[in-house]
C-alpha positions in Angstrom: 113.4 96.9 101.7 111.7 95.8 104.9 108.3 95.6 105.6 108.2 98.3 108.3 110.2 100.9 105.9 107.5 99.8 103.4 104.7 100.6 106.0 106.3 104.2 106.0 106.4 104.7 102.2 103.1 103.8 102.2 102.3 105.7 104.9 103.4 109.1 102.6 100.9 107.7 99.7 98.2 107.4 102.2 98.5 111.1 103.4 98.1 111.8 99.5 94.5 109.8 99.5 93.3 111.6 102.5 92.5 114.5 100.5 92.4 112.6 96.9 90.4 109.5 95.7 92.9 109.0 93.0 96.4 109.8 92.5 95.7 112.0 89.7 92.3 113.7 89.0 88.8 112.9 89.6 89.4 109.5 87.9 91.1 106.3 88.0 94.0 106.5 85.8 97.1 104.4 84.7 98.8 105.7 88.0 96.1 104.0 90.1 96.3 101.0 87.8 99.8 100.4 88.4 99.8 101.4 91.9 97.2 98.7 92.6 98.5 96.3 90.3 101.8 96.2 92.5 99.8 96.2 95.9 97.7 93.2 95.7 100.7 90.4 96.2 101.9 92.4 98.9 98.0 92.9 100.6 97.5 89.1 99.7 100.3 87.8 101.4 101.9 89.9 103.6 99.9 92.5 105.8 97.9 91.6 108.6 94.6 93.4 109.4 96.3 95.8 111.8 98.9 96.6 109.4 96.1 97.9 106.6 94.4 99.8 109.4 97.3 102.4 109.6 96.9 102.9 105.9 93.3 103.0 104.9 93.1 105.1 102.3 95.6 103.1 100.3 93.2 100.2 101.7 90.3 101.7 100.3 92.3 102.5 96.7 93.1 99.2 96.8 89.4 97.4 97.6 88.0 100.3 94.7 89.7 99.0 92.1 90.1 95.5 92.7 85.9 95.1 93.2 
């Protein structure tokens, strides 16, 4: 998978955050765990901060549970 078809993927979760803090319910949940816990080598290394600006809610999942 490249990068760019990531970006897209991602893009699809991101529309799912606009309207939702959390995957599933009003609270962080396994889903979000898991989610996050798969994200942060790939927000560590490999996206720019151009790239996290055209998926900020997932950005702001992301920053939540990590801080």
């Amino acid at each position: 998978m490249t990068l760019g078809n990531l970006t897209s993927r991602l893009a699809v979760v991101n529309d799912h955050l606009t309207t939702h803090t959390f995957f599933v319910g009003n609270r962080i949940t396994l889903a979000d765990v898991a989610f996050v816990s798969s994200m942060i080598p790939l927000f560590r290394y490999h996206y720019c901060e151009s790239a996290l600006k055209r998926i900020p809610c997932v950005s702001r999942l992301v920053k939540f549970c990590t801080h």
